[in-house]
C-alpha angles and dihedrals in degrees: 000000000000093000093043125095085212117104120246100214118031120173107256134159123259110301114256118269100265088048076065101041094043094066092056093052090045093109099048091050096045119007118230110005128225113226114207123160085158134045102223125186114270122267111254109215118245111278098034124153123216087249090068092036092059108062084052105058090041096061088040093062100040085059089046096050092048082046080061099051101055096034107087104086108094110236126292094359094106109124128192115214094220118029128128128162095301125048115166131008092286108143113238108177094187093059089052092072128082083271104066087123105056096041084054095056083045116131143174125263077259098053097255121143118257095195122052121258125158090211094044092051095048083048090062109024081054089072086061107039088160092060084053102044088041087056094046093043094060089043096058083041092055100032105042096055092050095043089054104042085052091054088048096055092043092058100042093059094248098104090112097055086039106039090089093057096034076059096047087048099055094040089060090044091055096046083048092054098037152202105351085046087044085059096058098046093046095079092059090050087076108043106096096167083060096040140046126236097258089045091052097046095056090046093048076072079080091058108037110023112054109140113241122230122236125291103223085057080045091047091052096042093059091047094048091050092044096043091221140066121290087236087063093056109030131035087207143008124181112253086231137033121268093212144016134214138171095255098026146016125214130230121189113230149166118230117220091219096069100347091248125171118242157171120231123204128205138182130243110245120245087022097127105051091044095049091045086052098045088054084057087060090045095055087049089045095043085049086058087047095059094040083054095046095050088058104054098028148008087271110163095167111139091225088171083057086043081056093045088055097046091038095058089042084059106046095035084060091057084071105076091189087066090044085049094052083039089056101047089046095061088046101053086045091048090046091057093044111094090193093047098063098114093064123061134179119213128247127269129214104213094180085068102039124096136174092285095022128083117187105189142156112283109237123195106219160128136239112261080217095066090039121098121280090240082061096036090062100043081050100054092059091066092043091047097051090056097045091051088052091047087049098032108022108029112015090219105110142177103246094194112042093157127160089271097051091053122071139167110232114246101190149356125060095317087052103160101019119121102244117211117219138187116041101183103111103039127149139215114216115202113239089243089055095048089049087046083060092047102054089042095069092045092060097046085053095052090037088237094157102171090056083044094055086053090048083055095043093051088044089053089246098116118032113249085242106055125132108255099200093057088042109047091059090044084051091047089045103051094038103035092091089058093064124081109295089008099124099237103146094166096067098168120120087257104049085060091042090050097058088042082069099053093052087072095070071075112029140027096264113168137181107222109217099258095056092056085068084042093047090043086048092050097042089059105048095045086049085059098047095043086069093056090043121015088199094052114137118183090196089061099031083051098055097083089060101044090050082060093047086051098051100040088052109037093078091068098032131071098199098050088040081060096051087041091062095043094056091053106029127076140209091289100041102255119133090254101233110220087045084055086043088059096032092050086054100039085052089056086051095264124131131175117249101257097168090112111044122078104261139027113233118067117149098198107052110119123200128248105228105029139146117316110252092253087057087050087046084046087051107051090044091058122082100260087062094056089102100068096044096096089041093057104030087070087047096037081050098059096040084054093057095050091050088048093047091045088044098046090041092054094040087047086057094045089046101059081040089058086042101055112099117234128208120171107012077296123123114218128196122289124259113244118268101242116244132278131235115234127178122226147172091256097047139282115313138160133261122192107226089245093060091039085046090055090042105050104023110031133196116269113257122217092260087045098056089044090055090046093052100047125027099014096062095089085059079055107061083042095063093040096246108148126203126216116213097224111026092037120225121025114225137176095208123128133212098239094058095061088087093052096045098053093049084050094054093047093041085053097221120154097204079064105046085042093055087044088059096041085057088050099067136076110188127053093241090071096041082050094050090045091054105043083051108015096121097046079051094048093052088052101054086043092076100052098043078049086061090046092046096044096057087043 
């Protein structure tokens, strides 16, 4: 490189034999290679005006000087100061065994690392500098024109006649530069709310159209890896490969032990040494990418840790034995999963699968991406549903679901499941983490910015250090459209992340490395889903599953108890009824339609059609409502004093009436009740009924009625307490228990307190609420009668 301190030609030994071997199959791995040892100033078509040159040469110079600043380390001699065997949250099934030690130390015939370390492949790739400075030097040749041409269109207002040919551009670059490079531009190929139409269809040439190899190296290659003949192993094997990738190719096959169908995956030679090298080139372009950033934004993102990421999902999925585990592992989740049975993972024979060989069930099917939107749409649930339980559930998630690893069956007994394929690059997500997600949204809900600063700060998203006072409006700023009202139209995952990005021209946002595989997981998918419905939001459409998650996993954690409580409480500490409402049916499944309204989160939208009272009773009642059980017990206490009070007061009325003689066809007053004893710390005395009646059960107050008549009516129907709309409550209290039940509240016992509610109530539900928590109920009413009693 001319502008580079690092030297062009070093003294080295021979390079290793697949660095031989590689130059022979380059062709085969990357069509017609570019060959760059200098990055030279864009061409300017014929005609240009400076106008159109400027902007060019500007943004030419501005890579090159940010080239300048990170090239002055010699090849392969970058050293990180912490880095074991394992670097990010990348799963890597064959480090988890009693042998960790000894995979990690694992190389090639050649020397090269099989597991990917930073340190061990600077170690190696440092014999051979000019490997490394001749890779770099055709990706700056490739990438700055580009990158400049593209700023200069841009500027000059001509991005939407060139975009076409800017995409053509980039899609040949990629497929010259190759696999590792395919991988990067495949995620893009699906995002139809980023991209236009014409955009999308050059880069589908990533996805559909990589060449293959040719069979007889696959051929060898099986038997090599294998140590015996392909006719010991397989009755048939297909002459050509049935699919192509950038890292494999796929052969359909019948193996002699069963006869089982399958599909046999093979990798692509050379595949190793190109894709180590070309890591190399990403941790030097993602070093010009930081040097850009921090000259344009507050940008604190590790680019070189998002590589490092990126670089160990892709090397770890160059060893198909880790795919296999990987693979075993999802189905068995999915297959304990209730809610997960749409979606199933083939099976994997382990006994037949190497390093560079994948022996796995055949499955007849199509991609969810060509089918019909209708389709598209009723798939994605499914999909969803098991992509929500690998974030949220098991922290164990598919990195690249991209159109061509999800399928709908065609035949067999899981006819018409979606089937999930390619398990090389999959992440573990640590629970505190996961909880760390789940609060998150909670507080964005409630607009609680300064918890949702410390969600951020706990994610690495915000430094420990930022300054709170310049973040939170910034925060408030940037979110506040996603919320109800907000204005957000485009309620998709990447509209939000976009403006996240632009919050760090202000403040030090960051993306830690393990949320570049979730971003890329979730940009897929919703890629996906945006084709079968253009207003699909998987923050909304996520909401019903992380209220069950709430509320499964509140009971046992403190830190989700406490979100739980912040998104039903209010101010004053009361379950706010119409948010329960929607909690109660989004925990059911249930979400109200929001595709209308500006904004997609809105906690207290409650569905039209939901679950039927006794389901929600059902519910509570189950396991996964326990949490709320403490929440609700204090609120259900003080409906059912109201109730009570409303229900004595009346039967109280209804009682002198049925007292009072009557001669004549005359009523005449009343006689009065006689007294009733009442023990106190002071002695025995007498109260009359009506005084016990005033003390114990007052009368409502008008904040208290109005309360009775609005949000406590969903306690009500829990408690099966029906109202009538034109008597009011409808209790089962008789006249002649008044008597009773004031004895019982004075008397403070609970098998009292526990009969009077039980006569309260119509329906079973609330017999069968009272029951399951009657004494709970009856606790809580107990304080406040104590009060009553007290001051009696």
């Amino acid at each position: 490189l001319k502008s580079s301190s690092a030297p062009l030609v070093r003294a080295t030994s021979a390079p290793p034999a697949h660095a031989r071997r590689q130059r022979r199959r380059t062709r085969q791995l990357r069509g017609s290679r570019t060959a760059a040892v200098a990055v030279q100033r864009p061409r300017v078509a014929l005609g240009a005006t400076f106008l159109e040159e400027a902007p060019q040469r500007l943004a030419e110079e501005a890579i090159n000087s940010a080239v300048r600043a990170v090239d002055g380390d010699v090849p392969g001699e970058e050293q990180l100061e912490k880095e074991g065997c394992r670097v990010s949250y990348v799963s890597r099934q064959r480090l988890e065994g009693e042998d960790a030690d000894a995979v990690c130390d694992e190389v090639d015939e050649d020397g090269l690392p099989l597991v990917y370390s930073v340190n061990k492949l600077n170690a190696y790739w440092g014999q051979y500098p000019g490997e490394l400075t001749g890779r770099w030097g055709e990706f700056l040749g490739l990438a700055t024109p580009w990158i400049a041409k593209a700023f200069g269109v841009a500027i000059t207002g001509r991005f939407e006649a060139e975009q076409r040919n800017l995409a053509r551009e980039a899609v040949d670059a990629i497929q010259t530069l190759g696999p590792t490079f395919i991988k990067l531009g495949q995620v893009l190929s699906i995002r139809p709310d980023v991209l236009s139409p014409e955009v999308m269809n050059e880069l589908s040439r990533l996805q559909d159209k990589i060449a293959t190899f040719d069979s007889d190296i696959a051929r060898a290659l099986i038997e090599a890896e294998l140590g015996r003949p392909i006719s010991e192993v397989f009755v048939e094997l297909s002459e050509e490969p049935v699919a192509a990738a950038s890292l494999a190719q796929v052969y359909k096959g019948k193996l002699k032990e069963g006869g089982h169908v399958v599909a046999v995956k093979v990798q692509r030679p050379g595949a190793l040494p190109l894709i180590s090298k070309d890591l190399y080139v990403m941790r030097k372009a993602a070093g010009v990418v930081t040097e850009l950033a921090s000259r344009v934004s507050s940008q604190r993102t590790d680019f070189k840790a998002l590589v490092e990421t990126f670089g160990e999902g892709l090397y770890t999925e160059l060893d198909f034995r880790n795919e296999g585990l990987n693979q075993i592992k999802m189905a068995k989740l999915i297959a304990e999963t209730p809610n997960c049975t749409g979606v199933i993972v083939p099976d994997v024979y382990m006994k037949y699968t190497t390093r560079r060989i994948l022996v796995s069930q055949w499955i007849d099917g199509t991609k969810l991406s060509d089918l019909e939107p209708a389709r598209i749409k009723q798939g994605i649930k499914d999909a969803q549903e098991v992509f929500l339980n690998q974030l949220l559930t098991w922290g164990f998630f598919h990195g690249d679901p991209h159109p061509g690893n999800l399928m709908l069956v065609n035949s067999g007994p899981n006819a018409g499941k979606l089937v999930l394929l390619d398990f090389g690059l999959v992440a573990q997500i640590p629970a505190s983490d996961r909880d760390y997600i789940v609060t998150a949204i909670i507080h964005l809900g409630t607009q609680n910015w300064e918890a949702l600063i410390d969600d951020y700060i706990k994610l690495q998203f915000l430094p420990v250090d930022c300054d709170r006072k310049t973040v939170a409006p910034v925060m408030r700023r940037v979110l506040s459209p996603y919320l109800k009202g907000g204005g957000a139209k485009a309620m998709n995952f990447t509209a939000l992340g976009q403006d996240l990005l632009q919050a760090t021209l202000e403040i030090p946002f960051s993306i830690p490395p393990y949320v570049s595989l979730l971003a890329r997981s979730i940009a897929t998918l919703e890629g996906i889903a945006l084709a079968g419905d253009p207003g699909y939001s998987l923050v909304s459409e996520a909401y019903p599953f992380v209220v069950r998650k709430l509320l499964q996993s509140a009971g046992g954690n403190s830190r989700l108890s406490l979100a739980l409580r912040e998104l039903l409480l209010d101010g004053e500490g009361r379950v706010q009824a119409v948010r329960l409402s929607a909690v109660l049916q989004a925990a059911m499944g249930i979400a109200a339609d929001t595709s209308s309204q500006d904004g997609f989160i809105d906690f207290d939208a409650v569905p039209k059609d939901g679950a039927s009272t006794q389901e929600l009773v059902d519910f509570l009642m189950s396991p996964g409502g326990q949490s709320l059980k403490p929440l609700l017990i204090r609120e259900l206490g003080q409906t059912m004093d109201l109730a009570m009070r409303t229900a004595t007061r009346q039967a109280y009325i209804e009682l002198q009436s049925q007292l009072r003689p009557r001669i004549m066809g005359m009523s005449l007053p009343a006689p009065p009740m006689p007294p009733i004893p009442l023990v106190t710390g002071r002695g025995p005395r007498l109260v009359s009924p009506e005084e016990l009646l005033d003390a114990l059960q007052p009368k409502l107050n008008t904040e208290e009625e109005i309360y009775l008549e609005s949000s406590a009516q969903i306690f009500l129907a829990l408690l099966g307490i029906r109202v009538d709309p034109r008597k009011g409550l409808d209790l089962n209290l008789s006249p002649q228990r008044v008597i009773q039940i004031l004895t019982s509240l004075a008397t403070q016992r609970d098998e009292e307190l526990q009969k009077a509610f039980s006569q309260m109530v119509q329906q079973s539900r609330g017999r069968s609420l009272i029951s399951e928590w009657g004494q709970d109920l009856a606790g809580s009413m107990r304080d406040l009668f104590l009060q009553r009693v007290t001051k009696l």
